[in-house]
C-alpha positions, 0 to 999 in steps of 0.5 A: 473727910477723905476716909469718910468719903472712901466709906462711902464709895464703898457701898453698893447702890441696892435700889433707886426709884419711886416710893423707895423708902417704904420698899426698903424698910425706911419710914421718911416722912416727908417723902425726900425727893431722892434716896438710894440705899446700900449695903452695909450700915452705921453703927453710931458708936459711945463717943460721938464726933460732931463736926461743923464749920464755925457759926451761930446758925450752924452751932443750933443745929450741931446743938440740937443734933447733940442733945437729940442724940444724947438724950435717948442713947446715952451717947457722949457727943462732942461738937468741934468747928475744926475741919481736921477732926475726924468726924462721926458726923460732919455737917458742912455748907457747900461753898459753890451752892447746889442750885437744885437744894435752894435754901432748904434742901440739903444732901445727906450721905451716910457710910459706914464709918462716918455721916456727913451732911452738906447743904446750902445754908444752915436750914438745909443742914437742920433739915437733914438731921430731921432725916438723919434723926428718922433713919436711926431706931424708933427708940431715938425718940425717947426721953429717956436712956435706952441701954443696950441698944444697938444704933444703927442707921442704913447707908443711904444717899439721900437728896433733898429739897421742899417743893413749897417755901410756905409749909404751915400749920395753925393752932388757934390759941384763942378758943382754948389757949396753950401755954408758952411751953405746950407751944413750945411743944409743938413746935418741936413736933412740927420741925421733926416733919419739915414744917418752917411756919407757926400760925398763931390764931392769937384773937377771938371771940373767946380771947385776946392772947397777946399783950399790947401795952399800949391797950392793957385791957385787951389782956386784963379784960379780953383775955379770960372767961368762964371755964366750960366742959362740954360741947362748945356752942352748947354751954349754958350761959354764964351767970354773973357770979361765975367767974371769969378766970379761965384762960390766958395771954402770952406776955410781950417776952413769952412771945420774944422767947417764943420767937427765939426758940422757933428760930433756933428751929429754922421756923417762923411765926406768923401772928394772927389778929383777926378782924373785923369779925371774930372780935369780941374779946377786943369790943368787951375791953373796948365797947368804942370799938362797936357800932353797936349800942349796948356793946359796953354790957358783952362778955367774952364769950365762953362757948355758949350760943350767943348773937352779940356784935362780934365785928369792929366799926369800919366808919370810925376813925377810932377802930383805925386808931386802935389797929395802928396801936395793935400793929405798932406792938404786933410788927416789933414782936413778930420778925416775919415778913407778913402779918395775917389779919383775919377778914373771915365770916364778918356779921355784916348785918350789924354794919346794916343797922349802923347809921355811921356805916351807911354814912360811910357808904354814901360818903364813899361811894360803897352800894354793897356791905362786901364793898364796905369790908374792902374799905376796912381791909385795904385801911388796914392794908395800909396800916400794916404795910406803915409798920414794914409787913406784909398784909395777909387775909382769909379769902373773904377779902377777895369779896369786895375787891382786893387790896393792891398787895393782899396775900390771900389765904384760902380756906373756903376750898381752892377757889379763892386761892385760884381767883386770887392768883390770877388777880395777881396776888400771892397764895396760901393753900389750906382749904377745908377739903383737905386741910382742916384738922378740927374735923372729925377723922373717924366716924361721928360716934367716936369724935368730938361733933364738928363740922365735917369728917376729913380722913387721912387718906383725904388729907393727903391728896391735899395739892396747893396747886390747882391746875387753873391757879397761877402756879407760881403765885402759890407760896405753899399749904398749911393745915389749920386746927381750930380749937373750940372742940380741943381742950387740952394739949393731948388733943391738940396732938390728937387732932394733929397727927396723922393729918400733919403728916400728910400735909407735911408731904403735900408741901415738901415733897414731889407732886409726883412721888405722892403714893397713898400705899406707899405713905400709909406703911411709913405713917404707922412706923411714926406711929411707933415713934410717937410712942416712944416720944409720949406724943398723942396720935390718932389711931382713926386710920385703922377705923371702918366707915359705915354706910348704911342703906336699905336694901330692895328687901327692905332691910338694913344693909351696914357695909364696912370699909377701912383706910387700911387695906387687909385689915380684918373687921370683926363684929356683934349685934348681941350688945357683946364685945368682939374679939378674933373669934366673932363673925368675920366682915366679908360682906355687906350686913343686914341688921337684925329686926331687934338690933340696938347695937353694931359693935366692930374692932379691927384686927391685923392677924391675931392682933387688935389693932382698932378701937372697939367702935359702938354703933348704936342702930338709931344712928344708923337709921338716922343716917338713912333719912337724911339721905333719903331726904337729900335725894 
C-alpha cells in the first residue's frame, strides 16, 4: 500500500477541468465527475495481483475484474483478501465513508506501479472497474487473446459519483422476445456504462413472457404467435392453419437465474406487467378476463392491425382476483422494491359498452372513464402493496387521479413527470423527446418506419429534472426500446447504442459537465471498442439530414447538414455511387428537373466514414407537400 501510494505521488498532475477526458485522449463514458491526468502510465504486467478485503460482494467484483482482464490479455490474474500482498491492483472500502461517493460512487487512482480503487460499499468498487476497464487499450474488449500487446493505462486521479440512483433502460421483451441468454447480453452492455436497472416489458399484446404457476395458460397459451417478417402493423392476418409457435416465456428459474446474474452486476430488474390495456395476450388465455363478448375467439396478436379488446375488466371482481395471483408469483420472483404495472393507452371505448363498467360507475360514483381507470389502479395499488412492493405506472395514471404511493413514470414528454412531482409522488424520467430508442435515429429511407426520428445529438440533451418539477422527487431517467420494429438481438444493439450512451451520461454524470463536442469524440472511441466486443452499433451520427424546400426559383433546394462537424458530404444525381471524387456539398442543392435520385456518403479525409444513403426525389417531393400543408 504504502509503495503503491508513493507511486502515485510521484506523478505530476497535467490538466484538471471541465470536459477533460476528451482533451486528454481518454474516452469515459459517462463523463466521471473529476479527473485529473499525470505523467507517466501502467503497464499491466504478465502476473497480475488483485487485492481485495474478504466478502461476498467484493469477490463478484474482483471475479469479474479477473476474467475481464484474462480473457482479452492473456494475463495471469490471481485474486487474494490478504491486505499484506503486494497488489497490482487493489480494491478497498473506505472504513470512515466519503459522504460525497454515497453508495455508488467510487475513487480510482492509477500509479505507475499499482491500481487502487476505494469506494464506499462494493457497487462503488464495480463502478470504478467499469472505469478502470475503458482506460486500458480498445483491444480490452476482445473475446479473445490479443498478443503482443502492450497494456497500458494513463495515470490518472479520478473521482466518482451518479448524479441519479435510478439509471434505466427497457427492453420490451414482449413484441419480440429475447432469450435468457440475449438478456443476459444485455445486461453485460449495460453495466459497462453505469447502468443499475433492467426494465422488463414482460406482457403485451403479442405475449406474456413470464411463467405464473398458478395461471398456466398465460404461458402455454399467451406466450406464442404466428412468426412475421415485415412491417409490424402491416402483417396480413393470420389464417387458422398457421401455426402459433412463434415466441416464448422465461420460466420461473430463468427469471431466478436472471436475477441472480444481474445482481452479480450491481443491477436490479424491474418487472413490468402492463394493464389494464395492452392485455391481449392475458384476455386469449383467460377470455373471463374481458367485458367484452366474443373475446374467448381472439388470438394473440402477431403484428397485424386488429380492433379486438385488448383491456381487462375493471368491474369484475375476477380481474382483481387474477392480479392477486399474478402479483402473488411476480413479487416472490423480482427482489426490487417496485412493481411497474403499465396503465398506458387503455381503449376506454370497450368500458363504454360495458354494462358492468357502467354499473360500477353509478355504484362509485365515477362521471368519467379516466376516473374508472383510477379505481382499477389504486385496486391494484393495494394489491401490490399486499405483496411488500412498490406500485409504479406510466403517466396515464396520473389522468383520473392519483393513487395515495404511485410512482409515475413519464413517457408522454416531462409533463406527467412534473405534475406528479408536485403532487408529491416519485418520478422516473423517460420521455419520448429524448429517450425513446425505437425511433428512428437516421433519415426515414434508412430505418425501420416508426414513429418519429430522435438523433443522438437530441437524446443527449435529455435532463430528468425539469426546471418547474419538485427535484428531489426525480428518482432518475431511462430510455426504453419498444421491440414491435426489432427482431433480432443484433438490432436490439442496433437500436440501443449510441443513444444508450447519452442517456447513460444524463443520469450519471453532472448537469454541468454535459458537452455535446466533448461527447461525440469519446462516443466514437466506443465505437472502436464495440467492435472489438462484436456489439452492434449504429453509425446514424455520420448520416446528413435532408431538408428539402422550394426555392423563390421554384426549384428544389436539398440542404445537407450532419451531427458531426467537419465532415465532408460527397453526392450524385446520375443514379451513380459517390466516392471522394464527386461534387463536394458546400451549399445548399438545386435537384435537377429529371433527377430520380440523391445518392450522398460522408468522408472524413480521404476515409468513408458514412453509408451510402439513397434518396429517392419522390421522397423528397413528398416531404415538401406535407409541409406546405402544415402551414
Amino acid at each position: 500500500m504504502k509503495k503503491l501510494s508513493f507511486s502515485l505521488s510521484l506523478c505530476i498532475i497535467t490538466y484538471f477541468g471541465f470536459g477533460q477526458t476528451a482533451k486528454t485522449g481518454l474516452a469515459i463514458i459517462p463523463e466521471p465527475v473529476s479527473v485529473i491526468t499525470k505523467k507517466g502510465e501502467f503497464i499491466l504486467p504478465k502476473h497480475v495481483m488483485i487485492v481485495a478485503a474478504p466478502g461476498a460482494d467484493l469477490k463478484l467484483v474482483t471475479s469479474y475484474l479477473k476474467n475481464k482482464l484474462t480473457t482479452s490479455t492473456g494475463a495471469l490474474v490471481t485474486t487474494k483478501n490478504s491486505a499484506k500482498i503486494p497488489a497490482t491492483i487493489k480494491l478497498t472500502l473506505n472504513i470512515k465513508a466519503d459522504t460525497a461517493l454515497g453508495k455508488e460512487g467510487y475513487h480510482l487512482w492509477v500509479g505507475k506501479k499499482g491500481i487502487l480503487i476505494r469506494a464506499n460499499e462494493p457497487a462503488g468498487l464495480f463502478y470504478g472497474v467499469q472505469t478502470l476497464i475503458q482506460l486500458f487499450p480498445k483491444e480490452i474488449e476482445s473475446p479473445e487473446v490479443i498478443a503482443g500487446m502492450k497494456w497500458t493505462a494513463p495515470c490518472v486521479d479520478i473521482k466518482d459519483y451518479p448524479r441519479f440512483s435510478w439509471r434505466g433502460l427497457m427492453l420490451d421483451v414482449s413484441r419480440h422476445f429475447f432469450t435468457k441468454d440475449e438478456v443476459k447480453q444485455y445486461i453485460d452492455q449495460m453495466v459497462r456504462y453505469k447502468y443499475n436497472l433492467l426494465h422488463m416489458h414482460l406482457t403485451d399484446d403479442e405475449g406474456w413472457r413470464v411463467e405464473i404457476k398458478s395461471l398456466p395458460r398465460l404461458t402455454t397459451v399467451g406466450a406464442y404467435n404466428v412468426n412475421k417478417v415485415g412491417e409490424f402493423g402491416r402483417f396480413s392476418t393470420p389464417t387458422p392453419d398457421e401455426p402459433r409457435t412463434y415466441g416464448g416465456f422465461y420460466t420461473q428459474d430463468d427469471i431466478r437465474e436472471l436475477v441472480q446474474y444481474a445482481k452479480e452486476r450491481f443491477l436490479n430488474i424491474l418487472p413490468e406487467i402492463d394493464v389494464p390495456g395492452h392485455s391481449l395476450a392475458a384476455v386469449v388465455s383467460y377470455p373471463e378476463l374481458s367485458v367484452t363478448p366474443g373475446a374467448d375467439k381472439y388470438q394473440v396478436r402477431s403484428g397485424e392491425r386488429t380492433n379486438v379488446d385488448n383491456t381487462l375488466n375493471p368491474s369484475s371482481e375476477y380481474t382483481y382476483a387474477f392480479l392477486d395471483k399474478v402479483m402473488t408469483e411476480v413479487a416472490q420472483l423480482f427482489p426490487f422494491a417496485y412493481v411497474h404495472m403499465g396503465g398506458d393507452e387503455c381503449n376506454k371505448a370497450w368500458w363504454a359498452k360495458s354494462d358492468s363498467v357502467t354499473a360500477l360507475m353509478k355504484r362509485e360514483n365515477l362521471t368519467t372513464y379516466e376516473q374508472v381507470q383510477s379505481y382499477f389502479e389504486k385496486r391494484l395499488e393495494k394489491i401490490v402493496e399486499s405483496k411488500g412492493k412498490k406500485f409504479m405506472g406510466w403517466d396515464e395514471i396520473i389522468e383520473g387521479g392519483l393513487g395515495p404511493n404511485a410512482a409515475v413514470m413519464s413517457w408522454r414528454g416531462i409533463k406527467g413527470g412534473i405534475t406528479a412531482s408536485k403532487l408529491g409522488h416519485e418520478v422516473v424520467m423517460s420521455p419520448t423527446t429524448f429517450a425513446y430508442l425505437d425511433y428512428m435515429q437516421s433519415d426515414r429511407v434508412m430505418e425501420p418506419h416508426v414513429y418519429a426520428t430522435l438523433r443522438l445529438s437530441k437524446a443527449y440533451e435529455f435532463e430528468p429534472v425539469p426546471d418547474s418539477a419538485d427535484a428531489k422527487l426525480i428518482l432518475g431517467g431511462q430510455a426504453n426500446l419498444w421491440a414491435e420494429q426489432v427482431f433480432n438481438f443484433r438490432q436490439v444493439e442496433y437500436m440501443t447504442w449510441p443513444r444508450g450512451f447519452a442517456i447513460a451520461e444524463s443520469v450519471w454524470s453532472p448537469k454541468e459537465k454535459k458537452n455535446w463536442n466533448n461527447f461525440y469524440p469519446r462516443v466514437e472511441k466506443q465505437f472502436a471498442r464495440f467492435n472489438e466486443a462484436n456489439i452492434k452499433y449504429a453509425p446514424s451520427v455520420y448520416d446528413p439530414d435532408f431538408n428539402a424546400s422550394v426555392g423563390a426559383d421554384s426549384l428544389m433546394h436539398v440542404a445537407l447538414t450532419t451531427e458531426i462537424p467537419n465532415l465532408d458530404i460527397y453526392y450524385s444525381f446520375d443514379n451513380s455511387y459517390p466516392d471522394r471524387f464527386y461534387p463536394k456539398y458546400t451549399e445548399p442543392l438545386i435537384v435537377p428537373k429529371d433527377a430520380t435520385q440523391l445518392r450522398v456518403i460522408t468522408y472524413r479525409g480521404k476515409e468513408p466514414i458514412g453509408r451510402m444513403i439513397t434518396m429517392p426525389i419522390a421522397e423528397l417531393k413528398q416531404r415538401v407537400e406535407r409541409s406546405n400543408r402544415r402551414r
